[in-house]
C-alpha positions, 0 to 999 in steps of 0.5 A: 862325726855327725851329731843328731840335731839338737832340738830347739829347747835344747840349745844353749840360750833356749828360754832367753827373750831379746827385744831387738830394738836396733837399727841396720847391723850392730845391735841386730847383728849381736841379737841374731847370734843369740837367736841362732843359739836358740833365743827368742829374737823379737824385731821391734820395727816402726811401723812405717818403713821399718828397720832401714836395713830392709833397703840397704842392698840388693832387692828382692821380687818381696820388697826387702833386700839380701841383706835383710834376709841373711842378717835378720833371720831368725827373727819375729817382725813386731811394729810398734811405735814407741811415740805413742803411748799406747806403743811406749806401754807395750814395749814396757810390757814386753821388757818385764817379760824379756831378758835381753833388750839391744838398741843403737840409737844415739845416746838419749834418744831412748831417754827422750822417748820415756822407755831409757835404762833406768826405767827398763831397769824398773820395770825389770830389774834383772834385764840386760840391755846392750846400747851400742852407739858411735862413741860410747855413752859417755864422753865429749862426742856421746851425742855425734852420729857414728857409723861404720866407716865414721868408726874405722876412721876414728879408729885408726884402721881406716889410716892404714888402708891403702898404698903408700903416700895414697888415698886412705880406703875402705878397710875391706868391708864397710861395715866391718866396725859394725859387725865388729861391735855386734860381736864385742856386744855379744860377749858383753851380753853373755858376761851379763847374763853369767853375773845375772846368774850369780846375783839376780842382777842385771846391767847393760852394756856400753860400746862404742863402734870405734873402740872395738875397731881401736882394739884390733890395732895390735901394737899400734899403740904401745909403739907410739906410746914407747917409740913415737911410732905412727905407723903409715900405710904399706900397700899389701904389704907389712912392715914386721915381715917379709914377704908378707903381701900380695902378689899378681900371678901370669893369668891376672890373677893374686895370692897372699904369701906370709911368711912370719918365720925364718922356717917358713920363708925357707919353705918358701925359697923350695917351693920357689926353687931357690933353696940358696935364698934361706941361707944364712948370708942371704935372707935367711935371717927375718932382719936382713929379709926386713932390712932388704924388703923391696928386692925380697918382694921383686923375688917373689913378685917376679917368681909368682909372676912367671906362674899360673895362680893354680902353679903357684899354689901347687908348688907352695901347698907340696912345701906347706908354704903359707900361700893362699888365692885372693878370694872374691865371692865366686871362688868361695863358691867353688872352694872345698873348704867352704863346701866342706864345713858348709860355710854356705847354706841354702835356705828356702824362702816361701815368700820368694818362691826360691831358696837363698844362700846365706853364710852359716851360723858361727862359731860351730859349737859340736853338741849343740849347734846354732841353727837358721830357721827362716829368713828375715820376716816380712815387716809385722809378720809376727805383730798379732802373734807376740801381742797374744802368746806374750802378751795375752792380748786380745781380739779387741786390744789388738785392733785398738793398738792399730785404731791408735796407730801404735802397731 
């Protein structure tokens, strides 16, 4: 059923005010769900140069690249330079008229600059301030840089990622231990906002990039923990179940098969048309499937092999056998399901004169629905705009914060 739209006063964190002080992904990824749930997100940028991520990636004819666009939408651009005190005192002024504040910097840096919790926290006791960094707040590696696939290594995802006895590679994206803390940053700011609720309180959150990657390392662990087990790493293929992996189809092209039960291995062996491998004196039983799981592979690697990958995703979809085609980016554009859900959206940019298409707002909630409203903004497109309806800045204050260089 499709629901009218809600209005925008009507969404879940309408009336929220973020100060988006971060950097690149993390901190601005977890200040952008907000915003798509209806707060009020503003960019503080430096003036010179900006948020660096308006230069990772892809350029556009406006200067800034893809990723800035779809990962900063939503968002107000305000430049200030926290190095001048005229900048120091409008960041302050804009905490005590705010609810949420995200940074990345390493820890101290926002101390160094005279604007750290404790003085946020004077100004507004009620704030709630996320401070992701590499390593966390405290700790003998507080003050080393972190990054993304810095994190996935210490992580020990990184580790797991790749053929056996070969190089370790990149877990899928770069950035994933980004996005990752975005998310566990996120909840922590929601969990938050629900005690400042309850006590008028608030607090800031600590997280640290390599603890969210450590914890979506299942049992990796208590296995080690208990058993001595390090797990090493096993192509595209897992150690727990079998078949379990990737397998090349006759075009060159790939497709996942997961087979976690007896049940669905037999669904499998019909698909494949050879009932006779589910059998109780063959492979029946997940321990012998483990137990022989280089010939069961060779089975279905050769079986996908002889098909198409459309024939091989025909056969097991008629049996509801877990199999699905290695997407890239072209086939998800031509997927129904991605189409379907409108998983992809087409925004229309004034600035480039043509529409861009960015992955849509999740989780999908059915009353009130996050939403894009724009694409990312232009470098202090909405400095004068803040400065006056939040501020109550004037004509003549505004030109002597940029005569000063502190916008």
């Amino acid at each position: 059923m499709t629901l009218p739209p809600t209005p925008e006063d009507k969404l879940p964190l309408a009336g929220l005010r973020v100060l988006d002080l971060a950097t690149v992904i993390a901190g601005p990824y977890c200040a952008g769900i907000l915003g798509e749930f209806g707060a009020e997100v503003i960019k503080v940028e430096n003036p010179v140069g900006g948020d660096v991520l308006r230069h990772f990636g892809t350029p556009t004819s406006r200067g800034d690249t893809l990723t800035w666009l779809s990962e900063a939408r939503n968002k107000k651009s305000l430049t200030l330079d926290l190095h001048r005190p005229g900048g120091a005192k409008v960041f302050k002024d804009l905490v005590a008229r705010s609810d949420i504040v995200c940074e990345n910097f390493r820890p101290g840096t926002l101390e160094r600059w005279g604007v750290g919790w404790e003085v946020l926290h004077g100004i507004n006791p009620g704030l709630v301030m996320l401070r992701i960094s590499g390593y966390g707040q405290t700790g003998p590696y507080r003050d080393r840089p972190g990054f993304a696939r810095i994190a996935h290594a210490v992580g020990g995802i990184a580790y797991l990622a790749g053929m056996p006895q070969g190089t370790p590679v990149t877990p899928g994206s770069t950035t994933l231990g980004d996005y990752l803390s975005g998310l566990y940053g996120c909840i922590g700011v929601l969990l938050a906002l629900r005690h400042k609720e309850q006590t008028g309180e608030g607090q800031y959150i600590d997280t640290a990039l390599y603890e969210s990657v450590f914890r979506c390392t299942e049992e990796l662990a208590p296995a080690y923990a208990m058993y001595g087990t390090v797990r090493e790493r096993h192509g595209p293929h897992l150690e727990t179940a079998c078949p379990y992996g990737h397998f090349p189809t006759r075009d060159g092209d790939w497709v996942a098969i997961a087979c976690t039960t007896d049940k669905l291995f037999a669904r499998l062996a019909d698909a494949m048309g050879r009932p006779e491998l589910a059998s109780s004196n063959v492979y029946g039983d997940q321990r012998t499937r483990l137990s022989n799981r280089h010939d069961v592979n060779e089975i279905v690697r050769d079986w996908c092999g002889s098909l198409s990958r459309k024939e091989v995703l025909e056969r097991c979809n008629a049996y509801s056998a877990p199999a699905v085609p290695l997407n890239n980016i072209a086939d998800i554009f031509g997927n129904r399901q991605f189409h379907a859900r409108r998983n992809l959206v087409s925004i229309d940019d004034d600035d480039l004169g043509e529409t861009v298409i960015v992955p849509n707002v999740v989780p999908r909630l059915s009353r009130t629905p996050g939403r894009i409203k724009h694409l990312g903004p232009r470098l202090g497109q909405h400095t004068d705009e803040v400065l006056r309806e939040v501020l109550d800045l004037g004509d003549d204050e505004i030109a002597e914060l940029r005569a000063q260089r502190a916008i």
